[in-house]
One Martini backbone bead per residue (centre of mass of N, CA, C, O) as a GRO file, in nm:
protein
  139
    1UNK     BB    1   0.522  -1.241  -0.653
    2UNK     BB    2   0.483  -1.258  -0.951
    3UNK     BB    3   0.174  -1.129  -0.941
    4UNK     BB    4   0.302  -0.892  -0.883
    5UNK     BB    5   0.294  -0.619  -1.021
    6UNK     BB    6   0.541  -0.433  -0.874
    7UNK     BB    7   0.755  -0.678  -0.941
    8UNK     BB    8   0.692  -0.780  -1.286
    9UNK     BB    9   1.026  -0.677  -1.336
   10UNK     BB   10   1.170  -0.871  -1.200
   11UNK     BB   11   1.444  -1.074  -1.086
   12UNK     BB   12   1.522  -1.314  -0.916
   13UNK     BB   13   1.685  -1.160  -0.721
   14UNK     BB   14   1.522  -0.998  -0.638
   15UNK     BB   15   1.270  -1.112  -0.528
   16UNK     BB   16   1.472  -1.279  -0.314
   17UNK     BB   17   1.534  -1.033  -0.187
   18UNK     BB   18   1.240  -0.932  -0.090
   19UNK     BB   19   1.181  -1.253   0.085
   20UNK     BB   20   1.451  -1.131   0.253
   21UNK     BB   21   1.288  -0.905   0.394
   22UNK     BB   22   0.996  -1.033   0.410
   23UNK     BB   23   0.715  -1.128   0.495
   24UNK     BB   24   0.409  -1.365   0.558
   25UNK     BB   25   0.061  -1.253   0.645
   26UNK     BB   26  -0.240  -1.375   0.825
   27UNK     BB   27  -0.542  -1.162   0.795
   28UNK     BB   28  -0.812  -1.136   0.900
   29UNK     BB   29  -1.136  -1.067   0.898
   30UNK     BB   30  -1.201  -0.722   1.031
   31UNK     BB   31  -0.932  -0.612   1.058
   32UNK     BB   32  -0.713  -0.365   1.160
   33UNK     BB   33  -0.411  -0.249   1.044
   34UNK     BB   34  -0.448   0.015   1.023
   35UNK     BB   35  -0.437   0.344   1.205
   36UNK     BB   36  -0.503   0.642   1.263
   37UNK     BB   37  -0.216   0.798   1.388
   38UNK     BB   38  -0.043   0.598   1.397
   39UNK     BB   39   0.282   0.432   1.383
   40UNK     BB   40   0.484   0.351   1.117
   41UNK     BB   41   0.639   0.003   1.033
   42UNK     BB   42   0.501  -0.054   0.763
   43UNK     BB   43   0.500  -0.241   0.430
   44UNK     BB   44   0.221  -0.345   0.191
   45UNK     BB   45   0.109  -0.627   0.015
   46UNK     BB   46  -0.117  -0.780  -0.156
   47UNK     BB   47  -0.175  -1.112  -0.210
   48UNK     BB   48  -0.478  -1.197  -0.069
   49UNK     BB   49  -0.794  -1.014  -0.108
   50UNK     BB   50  -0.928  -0.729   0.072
   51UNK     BB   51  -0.932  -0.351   0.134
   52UNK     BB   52  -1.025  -0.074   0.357
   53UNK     BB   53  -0.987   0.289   0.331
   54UNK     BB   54  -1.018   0.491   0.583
   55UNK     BB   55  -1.072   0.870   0.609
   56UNK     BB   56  -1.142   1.112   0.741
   57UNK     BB   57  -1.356   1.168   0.497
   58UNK     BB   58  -1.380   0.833   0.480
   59UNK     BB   59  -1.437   0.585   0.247
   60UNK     BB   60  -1.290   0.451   0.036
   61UNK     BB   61  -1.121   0.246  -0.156
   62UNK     BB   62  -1.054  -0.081  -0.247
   63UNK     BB   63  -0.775  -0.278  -0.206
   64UNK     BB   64  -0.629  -0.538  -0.427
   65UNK     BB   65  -0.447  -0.766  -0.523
   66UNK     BB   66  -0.101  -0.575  -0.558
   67UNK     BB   67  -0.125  -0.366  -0.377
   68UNK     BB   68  -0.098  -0.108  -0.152
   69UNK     BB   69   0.051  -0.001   0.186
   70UNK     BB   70   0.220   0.161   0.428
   71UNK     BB   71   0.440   0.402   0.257
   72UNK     BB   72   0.418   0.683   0.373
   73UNK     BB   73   0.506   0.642   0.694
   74UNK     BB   74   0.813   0.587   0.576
   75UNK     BB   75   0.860   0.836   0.414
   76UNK     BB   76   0.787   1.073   0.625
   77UNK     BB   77   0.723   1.013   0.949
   78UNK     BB   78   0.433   0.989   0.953
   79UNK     BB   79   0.132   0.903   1.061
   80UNK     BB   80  -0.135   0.745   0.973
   81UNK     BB   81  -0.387   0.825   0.739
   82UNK     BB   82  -0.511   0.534   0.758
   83UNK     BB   83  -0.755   0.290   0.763
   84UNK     BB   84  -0.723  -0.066   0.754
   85UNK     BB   85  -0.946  -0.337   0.642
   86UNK     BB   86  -1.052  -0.592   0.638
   87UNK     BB   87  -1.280  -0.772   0.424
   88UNK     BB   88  -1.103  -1.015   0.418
   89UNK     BB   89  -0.899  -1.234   0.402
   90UNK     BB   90  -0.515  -1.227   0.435
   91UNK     BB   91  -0.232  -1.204   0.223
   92UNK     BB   92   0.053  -1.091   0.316
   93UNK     BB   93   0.330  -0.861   0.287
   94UNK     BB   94   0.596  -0.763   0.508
   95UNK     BB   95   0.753  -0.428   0.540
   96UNK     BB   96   0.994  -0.316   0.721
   97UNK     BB   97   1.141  -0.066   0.824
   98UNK     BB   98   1.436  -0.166   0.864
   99UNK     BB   99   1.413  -0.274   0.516
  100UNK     BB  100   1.270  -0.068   0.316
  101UNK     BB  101   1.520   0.113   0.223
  102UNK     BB  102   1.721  -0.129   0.122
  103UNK     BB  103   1.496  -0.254  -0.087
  104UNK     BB  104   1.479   0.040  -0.245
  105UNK     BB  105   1.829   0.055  -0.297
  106UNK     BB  106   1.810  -0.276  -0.468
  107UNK     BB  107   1.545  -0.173  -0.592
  108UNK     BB  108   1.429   0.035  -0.844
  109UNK     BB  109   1.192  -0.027  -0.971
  110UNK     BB  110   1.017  -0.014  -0.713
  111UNK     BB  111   1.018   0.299  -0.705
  112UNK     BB  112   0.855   0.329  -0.984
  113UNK     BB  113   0.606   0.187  -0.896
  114UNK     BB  114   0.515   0.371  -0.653
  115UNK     BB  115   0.524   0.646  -0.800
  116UNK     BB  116   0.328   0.607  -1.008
  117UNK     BB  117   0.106   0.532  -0.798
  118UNK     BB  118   0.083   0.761  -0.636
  119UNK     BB  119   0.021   0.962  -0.833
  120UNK     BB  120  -0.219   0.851  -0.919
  121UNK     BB  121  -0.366   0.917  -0.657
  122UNK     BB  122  -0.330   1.185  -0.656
  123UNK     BB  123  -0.501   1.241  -0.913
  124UNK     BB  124  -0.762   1.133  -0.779
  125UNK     BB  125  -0.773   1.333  -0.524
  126UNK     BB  126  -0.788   1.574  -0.735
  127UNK     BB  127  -1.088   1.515  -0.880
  128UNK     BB  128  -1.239   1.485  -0.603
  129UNK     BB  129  -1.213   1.781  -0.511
  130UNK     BB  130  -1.303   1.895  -0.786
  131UNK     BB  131  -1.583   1.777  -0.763
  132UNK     BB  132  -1.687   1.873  -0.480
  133UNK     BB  133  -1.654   2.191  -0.570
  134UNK     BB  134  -1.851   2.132  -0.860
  135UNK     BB  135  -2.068   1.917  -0.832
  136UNK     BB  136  -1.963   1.654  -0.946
  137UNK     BB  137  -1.857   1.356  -1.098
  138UNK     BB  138  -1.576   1.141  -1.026
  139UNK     BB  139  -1.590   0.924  -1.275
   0.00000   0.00000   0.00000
């Protein structure tokens, strides 16, 4: 876990934390984690792999091992925005809902890289909406 960015700058005990509320499961290339519209019960972080991103509007971004998903609709209690599709086989962290709340809790750090990453997901995704609109490349 030490190789993922988003726990980065976490010590020992937080880590240990981490490792006693997730899982790690691993997943076929192919395989479909999340679906659109269905209940979100998971937040992933990938550790090995590549996923891509399907969201209404189209396949967007392909997220990298580092990365994550499935915090949306964690945090806001809506169905999932995005499918996300295995591109190669998958080793995930898996923290379900029972224990993200807790997780976020006793881990600060958690929250500050996670809205970090947020933010930026959003300054890109109004980007390409002004670039859509003004006919422009969105790179």
């Amino acid at each position: 876990m030490q190789r993922v960015p988003l726990f980065s700058g976490f010590n020992d005990k937080e880590l240990r934390r981490v490792a006693e509320l997730a899982r790690i499961v691993d997943v076929p290339a192919g395989t479909a984690v999340t679906q659109i519209g269905e209940p979100g019960n998971s937040f992933f972080v990938i550790i090995d792999g590549t996923v891509a991103v399907r969201t209404p509007v189209g396949t967007g971004a392909q997220l990298h091992p580092g990365e994550f998903f499935g915090e949306m609709s964690l945090l806001d209690g809506e169905p999932r925005s995005a499918t996300i599709v295995a591109t190669t086989d998958l080793r995930l962290l898996v923290v379900d809902r029972s224990h993200f709340w807790r997780l976020l809790d006793e881990t600060p750090d958690l929250i500050r890289g996670m809205l970090t990453i947020l933010s930026r997901r959003v300054r890109r995704l109004e980007q390409t909406v002004h670039a859509i609109l003004h006919g422009t490349n969105p790179t």
